[in-house]
C-alpha positions in Angstrom: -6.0 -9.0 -7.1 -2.4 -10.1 -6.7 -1.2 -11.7 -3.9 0.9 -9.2 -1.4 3.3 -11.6 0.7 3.5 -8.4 3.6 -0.4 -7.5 4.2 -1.5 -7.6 6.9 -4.8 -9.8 8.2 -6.2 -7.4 9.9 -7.6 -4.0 9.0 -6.2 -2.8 12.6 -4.3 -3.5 15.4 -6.4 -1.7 18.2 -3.4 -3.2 20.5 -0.9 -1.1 19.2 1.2 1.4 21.3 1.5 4.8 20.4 3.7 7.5 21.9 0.7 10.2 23.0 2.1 14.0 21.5 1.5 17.8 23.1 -1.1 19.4 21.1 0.6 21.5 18.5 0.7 25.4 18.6 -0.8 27.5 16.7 2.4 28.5 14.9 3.4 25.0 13.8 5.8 25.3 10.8 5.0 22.5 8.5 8.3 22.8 7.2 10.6 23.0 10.2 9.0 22.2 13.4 8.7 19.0 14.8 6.3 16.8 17.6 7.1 17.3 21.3 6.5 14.0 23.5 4.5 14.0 26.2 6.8 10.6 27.9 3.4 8.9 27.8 2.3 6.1 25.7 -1.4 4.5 25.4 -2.6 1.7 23.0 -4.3 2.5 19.7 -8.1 2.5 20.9 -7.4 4.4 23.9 -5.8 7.0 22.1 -8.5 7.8 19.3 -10.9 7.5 22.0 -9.4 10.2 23.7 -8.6 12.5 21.4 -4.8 12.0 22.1 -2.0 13.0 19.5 0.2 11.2 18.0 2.2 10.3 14.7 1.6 9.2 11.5 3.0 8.8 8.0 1.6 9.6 4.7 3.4 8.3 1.4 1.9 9.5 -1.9 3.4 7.6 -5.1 3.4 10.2 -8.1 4.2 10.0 -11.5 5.4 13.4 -12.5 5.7 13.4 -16.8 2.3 11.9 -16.7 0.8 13.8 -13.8 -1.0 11.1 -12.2 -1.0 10.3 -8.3 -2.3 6.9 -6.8 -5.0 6.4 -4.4 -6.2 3.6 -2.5 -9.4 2.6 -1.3 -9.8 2.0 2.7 -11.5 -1.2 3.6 -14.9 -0.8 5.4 -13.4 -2.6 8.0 -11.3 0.4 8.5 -12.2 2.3 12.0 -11.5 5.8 10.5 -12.9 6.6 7.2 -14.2 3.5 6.2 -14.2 3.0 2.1 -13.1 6.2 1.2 -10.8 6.7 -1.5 -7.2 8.1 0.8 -3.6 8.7 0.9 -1.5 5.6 -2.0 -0.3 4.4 1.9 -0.4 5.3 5.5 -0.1 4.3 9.0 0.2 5.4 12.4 4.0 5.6 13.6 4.4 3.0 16.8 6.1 4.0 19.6 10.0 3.2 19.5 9.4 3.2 15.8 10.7 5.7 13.1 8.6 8.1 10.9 11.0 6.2 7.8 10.4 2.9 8.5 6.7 3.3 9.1 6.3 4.6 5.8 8.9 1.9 4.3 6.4 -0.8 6.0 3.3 0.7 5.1 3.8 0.9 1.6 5.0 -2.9 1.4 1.8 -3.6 3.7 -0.6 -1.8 1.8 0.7 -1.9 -2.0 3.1 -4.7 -1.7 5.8 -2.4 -2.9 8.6 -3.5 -1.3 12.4 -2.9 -1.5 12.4 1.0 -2.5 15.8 3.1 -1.4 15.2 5.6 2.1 16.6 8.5 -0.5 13.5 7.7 -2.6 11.4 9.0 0.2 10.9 12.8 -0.1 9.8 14.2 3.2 8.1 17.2 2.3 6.0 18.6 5.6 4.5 17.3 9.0 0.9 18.7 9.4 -1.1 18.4 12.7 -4.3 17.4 11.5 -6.8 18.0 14.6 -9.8 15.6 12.5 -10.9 13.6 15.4 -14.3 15.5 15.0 -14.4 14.2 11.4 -14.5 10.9 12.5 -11.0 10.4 12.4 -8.2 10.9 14.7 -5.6 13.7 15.7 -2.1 13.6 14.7 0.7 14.9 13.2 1.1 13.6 9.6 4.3 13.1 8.3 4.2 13.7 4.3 6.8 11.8 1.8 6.5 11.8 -1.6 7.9 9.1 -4.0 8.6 9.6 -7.4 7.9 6.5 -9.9 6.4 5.3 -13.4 2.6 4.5 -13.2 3.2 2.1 -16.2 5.4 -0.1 -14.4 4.4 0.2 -10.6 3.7 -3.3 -9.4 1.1 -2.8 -7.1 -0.1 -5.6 -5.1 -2.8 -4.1 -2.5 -3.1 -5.5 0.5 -7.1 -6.7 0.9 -7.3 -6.4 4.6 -6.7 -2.7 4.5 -6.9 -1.7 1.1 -10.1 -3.3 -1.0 -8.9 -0.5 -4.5 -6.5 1.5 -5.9 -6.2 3.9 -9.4 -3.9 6.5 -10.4 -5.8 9.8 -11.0 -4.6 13.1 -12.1 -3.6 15.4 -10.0 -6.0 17.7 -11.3 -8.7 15.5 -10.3 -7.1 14.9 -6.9 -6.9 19.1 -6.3 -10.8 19.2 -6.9 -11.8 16.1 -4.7 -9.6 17.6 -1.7 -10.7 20.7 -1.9 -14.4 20.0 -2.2 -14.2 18.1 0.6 -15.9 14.9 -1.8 -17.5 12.3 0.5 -15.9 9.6 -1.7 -12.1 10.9 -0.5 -11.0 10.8 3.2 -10.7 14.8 4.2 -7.2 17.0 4.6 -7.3 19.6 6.9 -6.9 23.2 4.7 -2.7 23.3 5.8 -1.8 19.5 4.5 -3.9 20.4 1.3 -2.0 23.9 0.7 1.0 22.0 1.4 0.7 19.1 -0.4 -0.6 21.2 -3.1 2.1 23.3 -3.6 4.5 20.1 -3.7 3.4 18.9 -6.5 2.9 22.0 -8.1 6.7 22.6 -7.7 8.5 19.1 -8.2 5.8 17.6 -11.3 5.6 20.1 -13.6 
């Protein structure tokens, strides 16, 4: 696998501080509305041990003409969803940190794709995905989509997080979400709609 200079060596940083988020209400617009702070902030393990929410951010890479969107595959390591095929790169957002430059840093982490333009980054939704019962965590998920060539996408995964990657068409994607496949890491039913409708509008 090729070297990625910005992976990381861990698969997590259980010492990381997150801000802690009100639970969302039950008319959350994905489209407009935004998390409310709570002024508190807790460190990584104490908040997916309590349930807490917070932030995250999701970036998928598609490639439109061909209809293809990449995946990666979490390390087992991983302390949510361990080896499941999820999201081409994500992380939680740290507190004092932005929703853009987590997903700018993630990406170079993860895929070693570095150096890509802020107005690249399509911000499409913000979901709160309550999936702490799943066996993962509860947050609200920032979505940004990024538009490139699969034929010329130098990815370099980063092995600490990320053991895999493919690019698989969306098709396939759509099926394995909404299936709830044991192989993919699961969307709450809002983020799959969402993200669904995304790419149904921009990669025709």
């Amino acid at each position: 696998m090729p070297n990625n200079p910005h992976a990381l060596t861990l698969a997590q940083n259980d010492g990381e501080i997150f801000e802690v988020m009100e639970s969302p209400k039950s008319d959350f617009d994905l489209k407009a509305d935004r998390p409310r702070p709570t002024g508190r902030t807790k460190r990584r393990s104490d908040v997916h041990r309590d349930r807490d929410w917070h932030r995250s951010a999701h970036v998928w890479l598609v490639d439109p003409p061909r209809q293809l969107v990449a995946v990666q595959k979490r390390s087992e390591k991983k302390d949510t969803f361990p080896g499941r095929w999820d999201i081409s790169a994500a992380g939680h957002i740290e507190a004092g940190a932005s929703s853009m430059d987590t997903a700018r840093r993630e990406l170079a982490e993860e895929l070693g794709i570095d150096g890509v333009a802020a107005t690249a980054f399509i911000r499409a939704f913000t979901c709160p995905a309550e999936q702490a019962g799943w066996g993962g965590c509860n947050a609200f998920e920032d979505v940004y989509f990024v538009h490139v060539d699969s034929s010329n996408c130098d990815i370099r995964a980063g092995e600490a997080e990320v053991t895999a990657y493919q690019w698989i068409p969306i098709d396939t994607l759509e099926e394995k979400l909404r299936q709830r496949d044991s192989e993919f890491v699961p969307r709450v039913d809002a983020y799959i709609e969402a993200f669904l409708d995304y790419l149904r509008t921009n990669c025709k």
